[in-house]
LOKE-536071 format. One record per residue (C-alpha): x, y, z; residue in three letters. Coordinates in steps of 0.02 Angstrom, whole numbers, padded with zeros to 5 digits, always signed. Example, Ala and Ser with C-alpha at 12.3 -4.5 7.8 and 13.67 -1.06 7.14 Angstrom:
+00615-00225+00390ala+00684-00053+00357ser
***
This chain:
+03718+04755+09122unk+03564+04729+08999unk+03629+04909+08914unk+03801+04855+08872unk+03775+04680+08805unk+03634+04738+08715unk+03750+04853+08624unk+03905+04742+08609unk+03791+04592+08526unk+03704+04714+08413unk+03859+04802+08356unk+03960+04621+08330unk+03810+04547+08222unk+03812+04737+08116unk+03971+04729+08097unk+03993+04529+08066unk+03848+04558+07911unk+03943+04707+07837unk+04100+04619+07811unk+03998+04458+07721unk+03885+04443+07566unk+03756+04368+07672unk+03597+04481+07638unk+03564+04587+07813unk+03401+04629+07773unk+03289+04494+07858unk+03407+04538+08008unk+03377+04720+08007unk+03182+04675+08027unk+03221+04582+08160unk+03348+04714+08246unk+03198+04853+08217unk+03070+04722+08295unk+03180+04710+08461unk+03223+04897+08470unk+03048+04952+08458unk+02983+04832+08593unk+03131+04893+08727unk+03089+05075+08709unk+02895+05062+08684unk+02867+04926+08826unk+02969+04992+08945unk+02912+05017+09108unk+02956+05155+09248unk+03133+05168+09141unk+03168+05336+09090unk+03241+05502+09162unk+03061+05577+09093unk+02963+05437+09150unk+02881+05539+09309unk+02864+05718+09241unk+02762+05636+09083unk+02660+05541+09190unk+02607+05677+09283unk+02575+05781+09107unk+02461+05642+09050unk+02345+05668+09215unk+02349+05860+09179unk+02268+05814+09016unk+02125+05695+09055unk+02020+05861+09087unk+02074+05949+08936unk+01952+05968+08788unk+01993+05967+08607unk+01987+06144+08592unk+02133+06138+08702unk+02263+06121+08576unk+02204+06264+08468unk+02342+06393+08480unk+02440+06293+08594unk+02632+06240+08587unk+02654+06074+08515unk+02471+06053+08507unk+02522+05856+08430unk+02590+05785+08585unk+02444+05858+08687unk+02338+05799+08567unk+02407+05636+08597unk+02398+05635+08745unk+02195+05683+08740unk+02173+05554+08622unk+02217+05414+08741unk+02125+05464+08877unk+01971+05474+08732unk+01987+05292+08714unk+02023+05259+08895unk+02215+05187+08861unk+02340+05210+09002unk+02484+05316+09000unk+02588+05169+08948unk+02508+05165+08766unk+02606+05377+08751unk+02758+05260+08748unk+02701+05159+08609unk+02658+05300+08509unk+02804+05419+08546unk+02904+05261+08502unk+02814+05203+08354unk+02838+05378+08267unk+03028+05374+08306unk+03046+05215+08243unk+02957+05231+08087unk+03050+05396+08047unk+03196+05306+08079unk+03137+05166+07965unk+03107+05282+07818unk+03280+05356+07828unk+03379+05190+07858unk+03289+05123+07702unk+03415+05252+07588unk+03559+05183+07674unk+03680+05056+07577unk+03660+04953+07762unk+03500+05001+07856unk+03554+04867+07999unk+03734+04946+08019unk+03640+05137+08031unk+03488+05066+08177unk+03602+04983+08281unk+03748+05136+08283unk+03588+05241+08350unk+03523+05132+08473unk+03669+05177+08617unk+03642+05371+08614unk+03498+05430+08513unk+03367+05276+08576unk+03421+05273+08742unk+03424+05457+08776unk+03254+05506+08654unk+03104+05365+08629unk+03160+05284+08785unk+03171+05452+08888unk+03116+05628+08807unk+02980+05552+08704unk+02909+05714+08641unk+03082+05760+08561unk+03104+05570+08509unk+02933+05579+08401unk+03000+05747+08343unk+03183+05667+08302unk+03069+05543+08206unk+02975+05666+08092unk+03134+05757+08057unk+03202+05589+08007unk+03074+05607+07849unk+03086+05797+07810unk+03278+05734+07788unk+03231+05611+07659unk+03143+05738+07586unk+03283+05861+07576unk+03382+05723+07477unk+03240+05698+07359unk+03243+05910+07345unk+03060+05937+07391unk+03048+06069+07483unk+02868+06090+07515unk+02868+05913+07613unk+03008+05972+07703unk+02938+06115+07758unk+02785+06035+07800unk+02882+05889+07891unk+02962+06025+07996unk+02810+06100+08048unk+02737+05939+08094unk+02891+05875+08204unk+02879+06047+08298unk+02700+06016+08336unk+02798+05886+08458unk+02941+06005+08519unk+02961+06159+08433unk+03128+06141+08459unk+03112+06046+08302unk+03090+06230+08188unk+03288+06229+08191unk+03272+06129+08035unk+03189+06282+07946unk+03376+06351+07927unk+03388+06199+07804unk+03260+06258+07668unk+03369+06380+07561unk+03433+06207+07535unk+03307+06103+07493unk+03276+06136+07312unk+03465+06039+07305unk+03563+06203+07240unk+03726+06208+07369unk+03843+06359+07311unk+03906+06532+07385unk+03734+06614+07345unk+03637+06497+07425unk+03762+06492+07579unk+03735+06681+07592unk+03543+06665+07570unk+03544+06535+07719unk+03648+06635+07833unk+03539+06805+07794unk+03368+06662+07815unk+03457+06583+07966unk+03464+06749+08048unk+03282+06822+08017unk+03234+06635+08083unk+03354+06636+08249unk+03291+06822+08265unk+03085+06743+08269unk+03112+06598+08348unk+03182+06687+08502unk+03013+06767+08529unk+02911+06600+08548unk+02874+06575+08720unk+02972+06414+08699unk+03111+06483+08683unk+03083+06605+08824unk+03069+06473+08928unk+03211+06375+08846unk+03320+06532+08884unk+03254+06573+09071unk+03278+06401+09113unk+03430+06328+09049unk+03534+06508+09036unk+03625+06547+09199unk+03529+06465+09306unk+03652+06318+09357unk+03576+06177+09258unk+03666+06059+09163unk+03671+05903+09048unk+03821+05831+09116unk+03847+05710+08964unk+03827+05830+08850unk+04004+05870+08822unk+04039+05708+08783unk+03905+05688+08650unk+03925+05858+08576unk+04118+05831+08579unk+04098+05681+08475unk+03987+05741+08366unk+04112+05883+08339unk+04237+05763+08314unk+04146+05672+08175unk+04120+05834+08085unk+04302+05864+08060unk+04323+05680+08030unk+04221+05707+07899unk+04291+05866+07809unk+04467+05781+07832unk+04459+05627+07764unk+04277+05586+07685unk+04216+05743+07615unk+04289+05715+07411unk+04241+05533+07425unk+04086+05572+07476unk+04032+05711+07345unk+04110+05548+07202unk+04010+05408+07289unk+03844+05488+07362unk+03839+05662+07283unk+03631+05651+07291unk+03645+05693+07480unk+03811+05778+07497unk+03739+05934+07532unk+03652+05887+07679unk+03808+05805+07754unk+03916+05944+07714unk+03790+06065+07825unk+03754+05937+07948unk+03932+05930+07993unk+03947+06113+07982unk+03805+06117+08128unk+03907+05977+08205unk+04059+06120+08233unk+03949+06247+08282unk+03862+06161+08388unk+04021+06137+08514unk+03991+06313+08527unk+03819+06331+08611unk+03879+06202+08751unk+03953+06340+08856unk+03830+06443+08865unk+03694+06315+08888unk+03732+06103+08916unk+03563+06085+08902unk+03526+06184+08756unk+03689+06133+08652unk+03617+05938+08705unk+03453+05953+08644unk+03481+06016+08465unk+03648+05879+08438unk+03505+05732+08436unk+03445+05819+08288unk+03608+05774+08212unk+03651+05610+08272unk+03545+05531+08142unk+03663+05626+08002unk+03820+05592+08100unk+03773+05413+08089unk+03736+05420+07903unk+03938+05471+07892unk+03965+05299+08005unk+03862+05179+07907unk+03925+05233+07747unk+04113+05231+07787unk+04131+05054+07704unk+04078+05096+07515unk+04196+05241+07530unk+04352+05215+07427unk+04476+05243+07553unk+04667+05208+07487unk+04732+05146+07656unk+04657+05071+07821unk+04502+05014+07761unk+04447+04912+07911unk+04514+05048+08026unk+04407+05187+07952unk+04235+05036+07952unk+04289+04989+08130unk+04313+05187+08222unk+04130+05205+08217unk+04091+05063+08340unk+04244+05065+08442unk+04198+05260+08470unk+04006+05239+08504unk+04031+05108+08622unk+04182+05215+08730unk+04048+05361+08741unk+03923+05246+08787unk+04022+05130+08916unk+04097+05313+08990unk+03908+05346+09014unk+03848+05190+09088unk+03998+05179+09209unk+04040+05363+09285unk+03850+05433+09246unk+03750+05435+09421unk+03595+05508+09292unk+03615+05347+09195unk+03590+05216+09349unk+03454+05318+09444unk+03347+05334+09274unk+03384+05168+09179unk+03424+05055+09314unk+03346+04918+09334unk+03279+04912+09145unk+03089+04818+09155unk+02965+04784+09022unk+02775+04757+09030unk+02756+04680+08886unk+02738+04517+08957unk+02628+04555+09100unk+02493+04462+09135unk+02363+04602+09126unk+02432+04718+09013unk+02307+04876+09010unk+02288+04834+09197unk+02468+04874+09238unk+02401+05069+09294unk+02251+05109+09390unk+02220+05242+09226unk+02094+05315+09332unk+02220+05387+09482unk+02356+05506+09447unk+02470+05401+09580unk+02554+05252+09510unk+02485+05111+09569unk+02586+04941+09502unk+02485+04768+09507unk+02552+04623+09575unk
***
């Protein structure tokens, strides 16, 4: 299966390069070059592949002044845009993907091994977000940034990046909980202020009619994300991981961003919580923190463990790839949405591959 040697050749060469003095970096280009081009040229791959096809038709009667007081008014926007310049609904892939990947870009440019922190996300976060739910991957992207900007304690970009990833999925305004943070003062007050900030916020945000909807639909009704107490679980897992064993070593090696570690893995535990109530829901907001549960993972090597060394740089991979493999194997989701992966990129008529002017898909041969 393309999936899983995709995965076990990109994790050998991370891990090969992190255990040599041979510079990654020219490799990590490379890596980014070949992830971007499977998610953004995909074609008909994609549990969202359909329903977003059918949003882009919706929108090639809308008018500008569509998006003015509308929910994420960016991805309609987007989607208006394209039809403006008479691109197919194959380019919303590119773009969706592009903005992942360059959020991704900005934040694996702080790690001590960018190539070690893109390929840990490719077998969850890429596969389940740019390559699938493309409005939350572009929002997963944006977030990526108001992160860095946490780290660098600005909290007027990080508001602002916030506010800009919800214009995707406003799912996104979760982050806002993060700002009694962002100035880079982490103590009791602080935690109190965020918890009295977090509530007033929870309190607001259940009035949007996203969240409505988010609540009508995915409360009670009987739907479920079937892998998502797999990924929550390990996400969970990596959260107590990290208070056990990595938390002091972390505050002495990488105190600049130990705040935002500390509460990611905070909302890691919490998280766990939200699953019974709503799969779906509890899914949706642990993407948020994969990209901060793989920060922990890339960064496990300059840690100054005492013992096990390789064991601790090795538990990252060997437990991505089990979630993943569990996934690929047992997940009936998995083979009716991915399976067979196909790319247009090296079609012969590339903006011909959809009759853009029929909502039906109509594949050239």
């Amino acid at each position: 299966m393309v999936y899983i040697a995709l995965t076990g050749i990109l994790f050998f060469v991370s891990y090969f390069f992190a255990n040599t003095q041979i510079n990654s970096r020219k490799i990590y280009y490379i890596t980014f070059l070949i992830l971007f081009s499977f998610s953004a040229f995909r074609y008909q791959v994609g549990c969202d592949w359909e329903p977003y096809l059918n949003i882009f038709w919706k929108t090639s009667d809308f008018k500008w002044s569509y998006i003015i007081g509308s929910r994420e008014p960016l991805f309609w926007l987007s989607n208006i845009w394209l039809h403006e310049f008479n691109l197919s609904y194959l380019y919303l892939n590119i773009v969706c993907s592009a903005i992942f990947f360059i959020g991704i870009h900005v934040l694996a440019r702080r790690q001590p091994d960018p190539l070690a922190f893109l390929v840990l996300l490719f077998p969850i976060l890429i596969i389940n977000m740019p390559m699938s739910g493309i409005r939350q991957g572009a929002a997963i992207g944006i977030i990526c940034i108001a992160i860095v900007a946490f780290i660098d304690r600005r909290p007027i970009k990080f508001s602002l990046m916030v506010l800009l990833a919800s214009g995707f999925h406003t799912s996104a305004l979760i982050f806002l909980l993060l700002l009694p943070f962002s100035t880079g003062k982490y103590n009791n007050n602080r935690l109190i202020l965020a918890i009295l900030f977090s509530i007033l916020t929870l309190i607001l945000f259940s009035f949007l009619e996203t969240a409505q909807w988010a609540l009508s639909t995915y409360v009670g009704t009987g739907r479920e994300a079937y892998g998502a107490v797999f990924r929550v679980s390990f996400l969970s897992l990596t959260a107590i991981y990290f208070f056990l064993f990595v938390k002091n070593k972390w505050l002495k090696t990488f105190p600049k961003d130990y705040s935002l570690i500390s509460l990611g893995s905070i909302a890691m535990l919490i998280i766990i919580f939200i699953v019974p109530v709503s799969s779906v829901i509890g899914d949706r907001f642990g993407y948020y923190l994969i990209p901060i549960q793989v920060m922990i993972f890339a960064r496990l090597p300059y840690l100054p463990f005492k013992f096990n060394n390789s064991l601790h740089n090795i538990l990252p991979y060997i437990g991505t790839f089990l979630i993943f493999f569990i996934w690929t194997q047992f997940s009936w989701h998995f083979h009716e949405c991915y399976n067979p992966y196909k790319i247009w990129f090296f079609a012969e008529q590339l903006i011909n591959v959809y009759d853009i002017t029929s909502p039906f898909i109509n594949e050239k041969s």
